[in-house]
VOBA-1610 file (N, C-alpha, C; in pm, whole numbers, padded with zeros to 5 digits, always signed):
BEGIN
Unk-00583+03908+07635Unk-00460+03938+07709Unk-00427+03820+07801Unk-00335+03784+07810Unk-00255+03655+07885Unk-00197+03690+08018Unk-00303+03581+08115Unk-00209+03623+08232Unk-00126+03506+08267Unk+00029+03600+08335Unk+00086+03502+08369Unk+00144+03512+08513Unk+00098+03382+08575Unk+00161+03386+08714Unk+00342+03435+08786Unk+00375+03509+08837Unk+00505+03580+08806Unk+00512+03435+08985Unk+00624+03390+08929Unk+00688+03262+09005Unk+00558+03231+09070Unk+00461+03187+08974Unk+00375+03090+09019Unk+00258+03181+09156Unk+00173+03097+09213Unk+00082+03184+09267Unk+00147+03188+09409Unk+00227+03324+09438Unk+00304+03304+09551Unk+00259+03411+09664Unk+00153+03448+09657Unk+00093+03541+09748Unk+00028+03451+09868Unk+00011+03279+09841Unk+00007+03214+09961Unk+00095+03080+09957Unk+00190+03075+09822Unk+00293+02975+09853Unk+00392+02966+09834Unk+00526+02924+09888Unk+00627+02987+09846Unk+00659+02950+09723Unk+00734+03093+09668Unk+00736+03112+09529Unk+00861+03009+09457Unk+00786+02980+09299Unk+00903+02933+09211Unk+00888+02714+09301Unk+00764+02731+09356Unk+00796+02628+09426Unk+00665+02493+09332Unk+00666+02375+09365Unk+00490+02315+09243Unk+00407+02339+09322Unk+00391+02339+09435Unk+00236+02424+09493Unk+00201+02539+09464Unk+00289+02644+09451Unk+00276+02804+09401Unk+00256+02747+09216Unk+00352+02687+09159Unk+00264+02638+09042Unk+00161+02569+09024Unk+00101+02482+09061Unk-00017+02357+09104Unk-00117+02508+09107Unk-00134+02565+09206Unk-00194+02689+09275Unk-00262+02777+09167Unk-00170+02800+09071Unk-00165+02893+08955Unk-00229+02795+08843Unk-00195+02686+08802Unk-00201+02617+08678Unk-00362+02585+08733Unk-00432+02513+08822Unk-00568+02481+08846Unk-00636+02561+08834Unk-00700+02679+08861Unk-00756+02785+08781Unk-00727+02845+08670Unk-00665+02831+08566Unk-00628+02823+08422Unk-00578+02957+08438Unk-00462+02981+08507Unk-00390+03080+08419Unk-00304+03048+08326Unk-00291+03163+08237Unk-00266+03107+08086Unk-00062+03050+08056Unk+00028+03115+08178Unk+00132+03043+08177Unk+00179+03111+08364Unk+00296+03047+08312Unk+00393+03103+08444Unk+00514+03177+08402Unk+00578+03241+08525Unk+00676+03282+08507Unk+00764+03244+08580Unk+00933+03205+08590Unk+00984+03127+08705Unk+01150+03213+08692Unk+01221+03170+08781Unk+01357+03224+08738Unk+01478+03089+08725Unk+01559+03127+08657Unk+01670+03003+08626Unk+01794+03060+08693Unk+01865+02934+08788Unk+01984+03011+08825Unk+02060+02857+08827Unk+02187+02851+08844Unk+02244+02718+08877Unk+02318+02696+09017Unk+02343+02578+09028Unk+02415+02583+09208Unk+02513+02496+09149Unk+02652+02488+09284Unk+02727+02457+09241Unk+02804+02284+09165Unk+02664+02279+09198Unk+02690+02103+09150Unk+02610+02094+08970Unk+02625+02216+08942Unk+02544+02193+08781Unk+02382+02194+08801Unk+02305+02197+08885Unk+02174+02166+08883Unk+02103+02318+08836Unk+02029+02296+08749Unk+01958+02420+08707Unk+01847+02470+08799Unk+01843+02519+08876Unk+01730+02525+08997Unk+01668+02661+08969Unk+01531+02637+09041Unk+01427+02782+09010Unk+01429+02860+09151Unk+01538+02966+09118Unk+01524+03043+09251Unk+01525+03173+09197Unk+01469+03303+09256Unk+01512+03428+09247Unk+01625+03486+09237Unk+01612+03463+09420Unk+01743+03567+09483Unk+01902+03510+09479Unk+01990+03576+09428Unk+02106+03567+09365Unk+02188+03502+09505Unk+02168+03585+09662Unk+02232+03511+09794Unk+02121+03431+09848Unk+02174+03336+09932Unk+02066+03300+10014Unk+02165+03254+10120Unk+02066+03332+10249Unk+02122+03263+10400Unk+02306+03344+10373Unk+02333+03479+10316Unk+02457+03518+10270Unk+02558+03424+10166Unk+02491+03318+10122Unk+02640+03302+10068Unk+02531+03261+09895Unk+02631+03309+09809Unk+02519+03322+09610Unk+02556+03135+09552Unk+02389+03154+09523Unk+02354+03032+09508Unk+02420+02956+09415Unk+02518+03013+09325Unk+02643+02927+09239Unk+02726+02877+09318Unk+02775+02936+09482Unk+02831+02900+09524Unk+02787+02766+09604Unk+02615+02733+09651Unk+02595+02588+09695Unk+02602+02506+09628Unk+02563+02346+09623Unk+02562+02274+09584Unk+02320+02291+09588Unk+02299+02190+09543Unk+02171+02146+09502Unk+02115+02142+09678Unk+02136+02051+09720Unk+02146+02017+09913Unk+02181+02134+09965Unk+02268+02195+09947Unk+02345+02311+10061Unk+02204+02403+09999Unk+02215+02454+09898Unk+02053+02555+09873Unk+01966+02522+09946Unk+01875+02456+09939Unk+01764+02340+10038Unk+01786+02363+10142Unk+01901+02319+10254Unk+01944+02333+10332Unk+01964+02444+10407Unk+01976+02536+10271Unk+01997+02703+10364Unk+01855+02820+10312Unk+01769+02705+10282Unk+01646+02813+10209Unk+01554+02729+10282Unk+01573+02605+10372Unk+01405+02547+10428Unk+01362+02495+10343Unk+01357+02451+10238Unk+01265+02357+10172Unk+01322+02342+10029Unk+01232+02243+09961Unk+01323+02170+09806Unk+01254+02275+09760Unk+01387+02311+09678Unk+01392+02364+09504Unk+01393+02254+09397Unk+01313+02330+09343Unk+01313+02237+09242Unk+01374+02279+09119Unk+01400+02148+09003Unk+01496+02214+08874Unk+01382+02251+08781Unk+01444+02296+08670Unk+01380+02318+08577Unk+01337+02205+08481Unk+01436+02118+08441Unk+01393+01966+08401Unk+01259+01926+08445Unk+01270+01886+08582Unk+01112+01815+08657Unk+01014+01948+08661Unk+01058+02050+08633Unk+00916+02126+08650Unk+00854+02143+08527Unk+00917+02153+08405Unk+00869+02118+08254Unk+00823+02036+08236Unk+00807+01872+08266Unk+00828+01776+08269Unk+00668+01760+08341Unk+00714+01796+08490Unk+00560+01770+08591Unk+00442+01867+08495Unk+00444+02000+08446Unk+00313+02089+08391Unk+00373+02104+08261Unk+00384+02029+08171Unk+00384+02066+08002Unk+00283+02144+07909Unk+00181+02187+08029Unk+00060+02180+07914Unk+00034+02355+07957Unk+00132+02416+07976Unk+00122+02539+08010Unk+00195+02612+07958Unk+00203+02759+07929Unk+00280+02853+07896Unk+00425+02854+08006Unk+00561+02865+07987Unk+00681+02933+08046Unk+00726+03001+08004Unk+00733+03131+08053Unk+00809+03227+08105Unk+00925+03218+08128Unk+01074+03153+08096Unk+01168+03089+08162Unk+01256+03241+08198Unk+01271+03265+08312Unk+01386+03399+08291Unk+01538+03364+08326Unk+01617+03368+08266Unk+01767+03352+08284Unk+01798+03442+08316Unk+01826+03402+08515Unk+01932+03461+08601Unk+02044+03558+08559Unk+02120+03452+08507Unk+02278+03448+08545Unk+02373+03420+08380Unk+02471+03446+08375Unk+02543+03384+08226Unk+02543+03223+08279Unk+02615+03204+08337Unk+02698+03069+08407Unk+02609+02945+08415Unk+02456+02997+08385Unk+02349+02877+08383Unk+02344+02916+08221Unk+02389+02955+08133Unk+02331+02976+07977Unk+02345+02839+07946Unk+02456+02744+07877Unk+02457+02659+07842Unk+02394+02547+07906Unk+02369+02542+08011Unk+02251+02365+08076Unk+02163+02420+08064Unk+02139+02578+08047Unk+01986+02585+08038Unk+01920+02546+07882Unk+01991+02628+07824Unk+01979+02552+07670Unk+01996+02420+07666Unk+02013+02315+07700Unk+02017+02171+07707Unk+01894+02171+07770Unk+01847+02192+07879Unk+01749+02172+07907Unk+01566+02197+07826Unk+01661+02319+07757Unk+01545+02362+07699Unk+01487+02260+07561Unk+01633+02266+07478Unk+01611+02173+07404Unk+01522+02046+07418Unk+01550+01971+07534Unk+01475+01872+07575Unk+01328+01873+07583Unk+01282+01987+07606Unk+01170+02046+07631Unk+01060+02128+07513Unk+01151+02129+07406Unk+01083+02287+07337Unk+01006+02260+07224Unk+00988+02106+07170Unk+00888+02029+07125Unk+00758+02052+07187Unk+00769+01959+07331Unk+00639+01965+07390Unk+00610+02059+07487Unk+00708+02157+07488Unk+00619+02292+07615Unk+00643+02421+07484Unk+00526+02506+07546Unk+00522+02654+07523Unk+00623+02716+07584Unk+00731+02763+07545Unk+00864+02844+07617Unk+00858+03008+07573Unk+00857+03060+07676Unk+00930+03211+07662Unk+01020+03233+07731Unk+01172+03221+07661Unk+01265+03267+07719Unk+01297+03430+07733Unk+01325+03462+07860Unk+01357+03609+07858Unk+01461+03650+07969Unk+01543+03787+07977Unk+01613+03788+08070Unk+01654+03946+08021Unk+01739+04059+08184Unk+01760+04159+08149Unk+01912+04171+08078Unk+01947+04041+08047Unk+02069+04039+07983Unk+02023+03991+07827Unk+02053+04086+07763Unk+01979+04044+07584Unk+02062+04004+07548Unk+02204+03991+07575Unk+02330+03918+07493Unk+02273+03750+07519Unk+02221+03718+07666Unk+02142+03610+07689Unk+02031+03569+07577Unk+01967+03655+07579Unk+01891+03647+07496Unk+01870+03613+07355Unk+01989+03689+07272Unk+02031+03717+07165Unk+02111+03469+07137Unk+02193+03471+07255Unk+02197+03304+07249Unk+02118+03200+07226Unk+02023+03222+07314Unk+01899+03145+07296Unk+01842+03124+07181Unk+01793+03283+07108Unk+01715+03276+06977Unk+01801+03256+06894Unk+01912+03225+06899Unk+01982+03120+06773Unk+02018+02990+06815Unk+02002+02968+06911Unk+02068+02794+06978Unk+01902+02780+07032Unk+01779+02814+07027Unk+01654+02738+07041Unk+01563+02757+06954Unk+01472+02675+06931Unk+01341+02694+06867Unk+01252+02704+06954Unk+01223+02828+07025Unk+01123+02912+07139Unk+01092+03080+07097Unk+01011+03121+07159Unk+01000+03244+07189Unk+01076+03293+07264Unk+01142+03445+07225Unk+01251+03491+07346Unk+01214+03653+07328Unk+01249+03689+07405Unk+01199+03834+07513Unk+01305+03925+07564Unk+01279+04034+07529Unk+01367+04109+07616Unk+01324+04220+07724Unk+01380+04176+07844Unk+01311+04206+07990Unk+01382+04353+07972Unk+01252+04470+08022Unk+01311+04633+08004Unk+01293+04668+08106Unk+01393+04719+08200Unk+01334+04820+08296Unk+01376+04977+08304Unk+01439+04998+08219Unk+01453+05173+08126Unk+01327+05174+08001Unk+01296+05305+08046Unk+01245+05391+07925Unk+01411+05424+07774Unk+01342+05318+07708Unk+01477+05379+07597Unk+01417+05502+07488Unk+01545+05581+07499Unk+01530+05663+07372Unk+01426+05672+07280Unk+01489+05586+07205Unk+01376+05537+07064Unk+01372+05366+07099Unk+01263+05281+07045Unk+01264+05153+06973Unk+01366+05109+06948Unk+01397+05138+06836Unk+01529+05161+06778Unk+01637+05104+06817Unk+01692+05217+06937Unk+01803+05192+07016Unk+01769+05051+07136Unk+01638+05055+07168Unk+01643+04932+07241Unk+01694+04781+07132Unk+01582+04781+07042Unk+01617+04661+06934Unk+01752+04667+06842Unk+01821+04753+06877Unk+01936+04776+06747Unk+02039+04649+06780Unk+02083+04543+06855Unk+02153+04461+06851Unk+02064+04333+06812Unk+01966+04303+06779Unk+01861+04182+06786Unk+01807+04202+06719Unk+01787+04322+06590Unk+01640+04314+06508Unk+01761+04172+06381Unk+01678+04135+06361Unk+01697+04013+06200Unk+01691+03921+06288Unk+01667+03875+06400Unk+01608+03765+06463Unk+01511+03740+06482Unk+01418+03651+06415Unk+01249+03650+06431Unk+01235+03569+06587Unk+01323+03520+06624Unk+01262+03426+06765Unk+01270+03584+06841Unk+01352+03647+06839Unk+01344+03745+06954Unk+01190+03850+06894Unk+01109+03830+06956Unk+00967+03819+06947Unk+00870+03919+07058Unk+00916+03900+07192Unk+00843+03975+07275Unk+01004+04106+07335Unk+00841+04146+07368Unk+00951+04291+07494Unk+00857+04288+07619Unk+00922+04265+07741Unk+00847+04265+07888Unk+00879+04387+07954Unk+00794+04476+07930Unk+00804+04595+08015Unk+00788+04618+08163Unk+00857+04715+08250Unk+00828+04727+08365Unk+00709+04837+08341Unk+00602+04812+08466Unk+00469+04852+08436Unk+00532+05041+08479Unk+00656+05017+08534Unk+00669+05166+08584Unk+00716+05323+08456Unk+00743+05221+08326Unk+00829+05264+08208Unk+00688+05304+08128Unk+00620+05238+08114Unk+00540+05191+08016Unk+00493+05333+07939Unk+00521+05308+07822Unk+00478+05399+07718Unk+00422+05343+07621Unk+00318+05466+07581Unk+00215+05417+07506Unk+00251+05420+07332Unk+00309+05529+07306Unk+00393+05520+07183Unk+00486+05391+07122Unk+00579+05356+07283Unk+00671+05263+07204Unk+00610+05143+07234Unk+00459+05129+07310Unk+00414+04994+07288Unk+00360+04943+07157Unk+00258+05096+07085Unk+00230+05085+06955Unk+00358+05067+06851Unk+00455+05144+06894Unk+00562+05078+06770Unk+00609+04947+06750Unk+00626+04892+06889Unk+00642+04745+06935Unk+00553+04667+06818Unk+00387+04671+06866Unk+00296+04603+06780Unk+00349+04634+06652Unk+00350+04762+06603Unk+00338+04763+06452Unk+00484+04676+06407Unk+00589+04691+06468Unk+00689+04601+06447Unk+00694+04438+06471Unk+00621+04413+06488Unk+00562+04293+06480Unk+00593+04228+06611Unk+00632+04303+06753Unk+00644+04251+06865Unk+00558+04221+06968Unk+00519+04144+07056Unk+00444+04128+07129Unk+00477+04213+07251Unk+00397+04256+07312Unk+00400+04358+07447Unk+00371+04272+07559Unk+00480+04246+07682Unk+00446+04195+07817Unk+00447+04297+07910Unk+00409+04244+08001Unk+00416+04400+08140Unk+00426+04316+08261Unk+00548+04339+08323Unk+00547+04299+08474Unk+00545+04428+08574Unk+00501+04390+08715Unk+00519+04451+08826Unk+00420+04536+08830Unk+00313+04519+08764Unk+00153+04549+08821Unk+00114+04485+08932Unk+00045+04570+08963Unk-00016+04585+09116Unk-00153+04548+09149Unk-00235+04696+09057Unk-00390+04710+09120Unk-00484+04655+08984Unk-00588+04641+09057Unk-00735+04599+08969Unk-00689+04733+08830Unk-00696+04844+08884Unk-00638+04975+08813Unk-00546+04949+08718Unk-00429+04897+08764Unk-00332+04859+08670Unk-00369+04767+08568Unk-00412+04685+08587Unk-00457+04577+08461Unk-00577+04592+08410Unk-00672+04723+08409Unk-00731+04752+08324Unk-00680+04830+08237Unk-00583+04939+08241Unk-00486+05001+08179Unk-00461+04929+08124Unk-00389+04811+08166Unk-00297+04748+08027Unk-00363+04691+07938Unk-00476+04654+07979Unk-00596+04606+07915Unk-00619+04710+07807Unk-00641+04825+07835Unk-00705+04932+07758Unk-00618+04985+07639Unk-00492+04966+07691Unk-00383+04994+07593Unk-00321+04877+07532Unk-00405+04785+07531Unk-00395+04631+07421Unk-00260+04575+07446Unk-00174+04555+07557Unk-00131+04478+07634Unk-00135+04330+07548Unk-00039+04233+07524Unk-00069+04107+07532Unk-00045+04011+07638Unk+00030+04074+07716Unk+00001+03952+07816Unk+00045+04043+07967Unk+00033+03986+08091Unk+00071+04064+08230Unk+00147+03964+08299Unk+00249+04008+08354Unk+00260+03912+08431Unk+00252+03938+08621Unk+00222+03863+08675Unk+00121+03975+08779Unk+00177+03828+08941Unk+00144+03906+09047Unk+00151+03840+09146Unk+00052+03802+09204Unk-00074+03854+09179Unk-00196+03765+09183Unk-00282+03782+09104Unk-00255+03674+08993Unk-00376+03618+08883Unk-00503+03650+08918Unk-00520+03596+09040Unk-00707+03579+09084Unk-00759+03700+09091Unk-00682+03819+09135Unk-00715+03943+09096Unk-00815+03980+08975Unk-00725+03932+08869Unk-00748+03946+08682Unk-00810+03858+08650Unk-00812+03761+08689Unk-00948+03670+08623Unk-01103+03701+08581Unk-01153+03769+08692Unk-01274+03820+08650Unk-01283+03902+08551Unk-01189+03915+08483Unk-01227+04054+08367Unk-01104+04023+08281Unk-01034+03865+08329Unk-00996+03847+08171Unk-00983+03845+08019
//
C-alpha cells in the first residue's frame, strides 16, 4: 500500500511548500500530493485555499499571492523539476488552470510519475486524453452503484484510479473498483486505526497528513 504525503509533510511545515516536500521525500514516502491553482499573471502555483488574505487567488498576480500568504509559493514547473524521482498526486483546483497545467504536465510526464486527479471529472476526463499519466477521480459521495459514478469515463484506460473520502468508504464498491481494473486511493484518514483498515481492506494507496504515523507498518 502506497503512502502519500497529502501537500507534503505539513504537520510541521507549511504545506504545498519544498520543505513540507524535502520533509516527506527524505524518509521515502512513496509520493506526494499537492494542489494546482493559477494567479493572475498565468503562473501555475501550489496552493489549496481558493481566497487568501479575502481576495481568490486568480485574482493575484504570482507576488501579490506571496505577499498576502507570508512566504514563496512555489509553481508546479520547479517543483517537478526540483523532486522527479517521486510519485505526484497533481490535484486540479480550478477549470481556468486546465490548459497551462497540461503544458506543464506535458513537459514533465516522461520523467515524473504523475497522478492527475480532481473533484471535477470533466477535468479529469481532459487530461486522460490530452496526457500520457495516470488520472483519478476524487469522490466525496457514496454513489449509487459503480456504475453511475464511472458512467461518463469508462473507455478511457488513463482514467485509472478512484480517491475515496475515508468517510464514504465502502467495502463492496472498493472490491468492484479492483475487479474493474481500478486502483483504490483513500484520503482524510486520521488514526493508526484508520490505516490499518485500509490496510485490511487492500487499499492501494493513502493519502494521509502524517506519513510517519504509517511507516512502521508499511
Amino acid at each position: 500500500m502506497l503512502v502519500i504525503a497529502h501537500r507534503g509533510y505539513h504537520a510541521k511545515f507549511i504545506e504545498n511548500t519544498p520543505a513540507a516536500f524535502e520533509a516527506a521525500v527524505v524518509p521515502g514516502v512513496d509520493g506526494i500530493e499537492t494542489d494546482v491553482r493559477i494567479s493572475r499573471d498565468e503562473s501555475i502555483v501550489l496552493i489549496h485555499d481558493r481566497v487568501v488574505s479575502g481576495k481568490a487567488v486568480v485574482d493575484l498576480t504570482h507576488r501579490e499571492l506571496e505577499q498576502a500568504i507570508g512566504y514563496r509559493v512555489p509553481t508546479l514547473d520547479e517543483t517537478l523539476e526540483r523532486f522527479p524521482g517521486i510519485m505526484w498526486n497533481v490535484e486540479i483546483k480550478t477549470m481556468e488552470a486546465l490548459e497551462l497545467v497540461i503544458g506543464v504536465l506535458e513537459k514533465h510526464q516522461t520523467d515524473c510519475c504523475i497522478l492527475v486527479t480532481s473533484f471535477r471529472h470533466d477535468v479529469v476526463a481532459v487530461c486522460a486524453s490530452a496526457l500520457k499519466v495516470d488520472c483519478g477521480l476524487l469522490v466525496a459521495h457514496r454513489p449509487q452503484t459503480l456504475n453511475s459514478l464511472l458512467a461518463d469515463c469508462s473507455g478511457n484506460s488513463r482514467i485509472n484510479h478512484i480517491v475515496w473520502d475515508y468517510n464514504i468508504l465502502d467495502n463492496v464498491l472498493l472490491k468492484q473498483a479492483a475487479l474493474s481494473g481500478y486502483y483504490n486511493f483513500v484520503y482524510g484518514l486520521v488514526t493508526k486505526t484508520e490505516y490499518d483498515y485500509c490496510k485490511k481492506i487492500e487499499v492501494d494507496g493513502v493519502i494521509t497528513d502524517d506519513p510517519f504515523l504509517l511507516f512502521e507498518n508499511k
